[in-house]
C-alpha positions in Angstrom: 11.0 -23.0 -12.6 12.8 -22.0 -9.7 13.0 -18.1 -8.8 15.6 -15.7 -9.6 13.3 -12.1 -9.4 11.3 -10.7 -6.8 9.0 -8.2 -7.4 7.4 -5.7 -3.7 4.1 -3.8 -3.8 4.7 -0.1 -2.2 2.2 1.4 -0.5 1.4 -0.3 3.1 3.9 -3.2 2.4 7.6 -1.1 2.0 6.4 2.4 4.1 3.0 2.9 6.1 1.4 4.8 3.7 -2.1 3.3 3.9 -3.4 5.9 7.0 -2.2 9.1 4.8 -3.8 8.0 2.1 -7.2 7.7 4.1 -6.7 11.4 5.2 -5.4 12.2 2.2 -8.9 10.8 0.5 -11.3 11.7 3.5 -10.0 15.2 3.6 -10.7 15.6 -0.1 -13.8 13.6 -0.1 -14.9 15.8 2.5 -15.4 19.0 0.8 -17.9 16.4 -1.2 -20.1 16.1 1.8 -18.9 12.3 1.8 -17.7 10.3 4.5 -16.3 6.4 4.3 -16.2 4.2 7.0 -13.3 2.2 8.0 -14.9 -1.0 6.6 -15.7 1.1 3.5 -11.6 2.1 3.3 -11.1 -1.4 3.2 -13.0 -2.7 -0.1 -11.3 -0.1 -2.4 -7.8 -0.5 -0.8 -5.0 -1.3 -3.5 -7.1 0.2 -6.1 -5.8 3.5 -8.2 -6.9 6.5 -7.0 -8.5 7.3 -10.5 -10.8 3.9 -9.8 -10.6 4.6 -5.9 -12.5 8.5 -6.7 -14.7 6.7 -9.6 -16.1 4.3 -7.3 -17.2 6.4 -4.6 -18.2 9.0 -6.8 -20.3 6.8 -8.5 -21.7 5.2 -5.1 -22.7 8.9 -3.9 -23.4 10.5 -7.6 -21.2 13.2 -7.6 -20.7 13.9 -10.8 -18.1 13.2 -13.7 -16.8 16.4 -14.2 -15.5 16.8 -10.2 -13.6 13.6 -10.6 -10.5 14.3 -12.1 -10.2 17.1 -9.8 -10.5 14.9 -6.9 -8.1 12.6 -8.4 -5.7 15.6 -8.5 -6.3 16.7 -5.0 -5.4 13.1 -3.5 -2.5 12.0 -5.3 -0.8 16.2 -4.6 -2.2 15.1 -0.6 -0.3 11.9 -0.2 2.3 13.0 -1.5 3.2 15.7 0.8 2.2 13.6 3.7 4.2 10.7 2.6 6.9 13.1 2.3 6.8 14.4 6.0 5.2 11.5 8.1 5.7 8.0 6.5 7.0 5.3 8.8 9.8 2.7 6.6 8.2 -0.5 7.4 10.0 -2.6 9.5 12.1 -5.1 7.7 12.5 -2.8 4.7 16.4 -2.7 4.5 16.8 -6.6 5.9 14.4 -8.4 2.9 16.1 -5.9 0.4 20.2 -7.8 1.5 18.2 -10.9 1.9 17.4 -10.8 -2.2 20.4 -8.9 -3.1 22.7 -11.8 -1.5 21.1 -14.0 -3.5 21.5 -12.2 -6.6 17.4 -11.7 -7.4 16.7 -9.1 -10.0 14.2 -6.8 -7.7 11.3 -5.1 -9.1 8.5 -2.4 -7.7 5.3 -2.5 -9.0 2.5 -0.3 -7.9 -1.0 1.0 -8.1 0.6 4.4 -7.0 2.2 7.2 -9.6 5.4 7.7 -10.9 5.7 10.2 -7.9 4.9 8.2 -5.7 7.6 5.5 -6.8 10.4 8.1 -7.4 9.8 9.9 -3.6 9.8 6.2 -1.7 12.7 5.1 -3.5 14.8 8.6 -2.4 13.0 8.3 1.2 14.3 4.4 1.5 17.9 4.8 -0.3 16.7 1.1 -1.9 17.3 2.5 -5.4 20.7 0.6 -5.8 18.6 -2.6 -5.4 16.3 -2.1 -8.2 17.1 -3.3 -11.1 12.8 -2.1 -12.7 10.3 -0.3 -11.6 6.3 -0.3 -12.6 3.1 2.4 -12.1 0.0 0.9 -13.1 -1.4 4.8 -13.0 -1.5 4.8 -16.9 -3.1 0.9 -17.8 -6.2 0.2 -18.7 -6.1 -1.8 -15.7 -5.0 -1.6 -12.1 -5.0 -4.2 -9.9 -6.1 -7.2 -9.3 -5.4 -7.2 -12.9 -2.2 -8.6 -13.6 -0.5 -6.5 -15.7 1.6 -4.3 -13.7 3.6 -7.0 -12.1 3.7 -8.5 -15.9 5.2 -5.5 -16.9 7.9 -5.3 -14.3 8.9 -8.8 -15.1 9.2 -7.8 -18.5 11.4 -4.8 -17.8 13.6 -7.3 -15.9 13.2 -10.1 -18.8 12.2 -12.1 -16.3 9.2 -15.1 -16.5 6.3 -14.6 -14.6 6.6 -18.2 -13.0 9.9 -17.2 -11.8 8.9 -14.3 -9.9 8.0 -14.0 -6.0 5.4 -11.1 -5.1 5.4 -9.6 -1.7 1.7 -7.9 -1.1 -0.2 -6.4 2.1 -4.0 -6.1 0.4 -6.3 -8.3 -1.3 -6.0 -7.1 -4.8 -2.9 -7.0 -4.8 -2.6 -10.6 -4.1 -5.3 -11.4 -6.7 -3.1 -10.0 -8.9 0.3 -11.8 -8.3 -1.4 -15.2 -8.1 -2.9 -14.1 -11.6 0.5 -13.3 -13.6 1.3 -16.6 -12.2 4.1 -15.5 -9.8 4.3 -16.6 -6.3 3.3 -13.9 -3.5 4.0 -13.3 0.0 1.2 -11.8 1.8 2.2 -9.2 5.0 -0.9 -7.9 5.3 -1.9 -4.9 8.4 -2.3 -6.9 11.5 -5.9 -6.2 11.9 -6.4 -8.3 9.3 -3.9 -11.1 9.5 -6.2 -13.8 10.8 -8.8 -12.7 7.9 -9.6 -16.4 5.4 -9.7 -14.1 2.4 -5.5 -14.5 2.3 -5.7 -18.4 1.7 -4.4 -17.9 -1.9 -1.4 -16.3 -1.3 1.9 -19.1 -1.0 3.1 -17.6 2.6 1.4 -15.4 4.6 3.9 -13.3 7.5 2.9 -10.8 10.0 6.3 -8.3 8.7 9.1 -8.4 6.1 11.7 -9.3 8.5 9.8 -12.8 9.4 10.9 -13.7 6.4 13.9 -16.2 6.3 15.8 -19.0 4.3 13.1 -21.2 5.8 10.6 -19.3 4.4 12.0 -18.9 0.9 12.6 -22.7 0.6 8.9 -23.6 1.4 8.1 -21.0 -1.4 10.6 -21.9 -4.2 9.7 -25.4 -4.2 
């Protein structure tokens, strides 16, 4: 099936969100007595916060009751920094005309709240472009489950195998390749050389790599 619909991650892929949501998390998991690593970031990145708080929680056995709390704290965090420090990635307004020109449905769907979606889409002026949005803050599942970027597709009554995903972390990928769309991986530099991307159709260093070349090797 060839693609018509294209369907971007947010965070760390459209704006350069990933560091504020490590202070965001590290300021809050602070006041827990708990401090991650880098390498520890970098195995719950792409998850929901919700899952991103139960895991370490769990790791360090803080207890239930402090979790939605924390949740709380993080999510209010990001979103003030996002707000007053986010960097547009480059290639942001380019791949947005590149899809639009070719008359592409164009979709957002997210591990990241509502908020989240509604305060990038005003900080980026793409919100004439999109045609659906998707949070997967309320599913029984974030990703690498699937069912966010199913549900996008949905909104846009578009079939999964005619949709191209563009991604910048692991799970994200995972879950692209599993609605059985195609997925662009543009993933932080320092881990552009990583094997773990070798499922993803095209990997690219930024957004504005991207070109008719590019597009044809993937809609094939």
């Amino acid at each position: 099936m060839q693609l018509n619909t294209v369907i971007f991650d947010i965070d760390g892929l459209l704006i350069d969100s990933e560091p504020l949501w490590n202070q965001a998390a590290e300021e809050v998991l602070r006041d827990y007595g708990v401090n991650l690593t880098e390498e520890q970031y970098k195995t719950t990145t792409g998850l929901r916060t919700k899952e991103f708080v139960h895991w370490w929680f769990n790791y360090y056995q803080i207890g239930d009751s402090e979790h939605a709390r924390a949740e709380k704290k993080i999510v209010r965090s990001v979103l003030q920094k996002i707000e007053h420090h986010a960097q547009i990635m480059p290639g942001l307004a380019y791949i947005f005309d590149f899809f639009h020109k070719k008359e592409f449905k164009i979709g957002l769907a997210t591990s990241s709240p509502q908020e989240l979606i509604d305060l990038v889409v005003r900080m980026t002026g793409i919100k004439d472009y999109l045609h659906a949005t998707a949070s997967a803050e309320d599913l029984t599942y974030g990703k690498p489950h699937p069912q966010v970027y199913l549900n996008c597709a949905e909104k846009m009554d578009a079939a999964a195998t005619s949709c191209i995903c563009f991604e910048d972390s692991f799970n994200g990928m995972i879950a692209a390749k599993a609605a059985r769309m195609k997925c662009v991986v543009v993933p932080h530099y320092s881990q552009l050389k990583d094997e773990k991307w070798g499922a993803a159709d095209l990997k690219l260093s930024s957004l504005q790599n991207f070109g008719e070349l590019h597009f044809n090797i993937v809609n094939q």
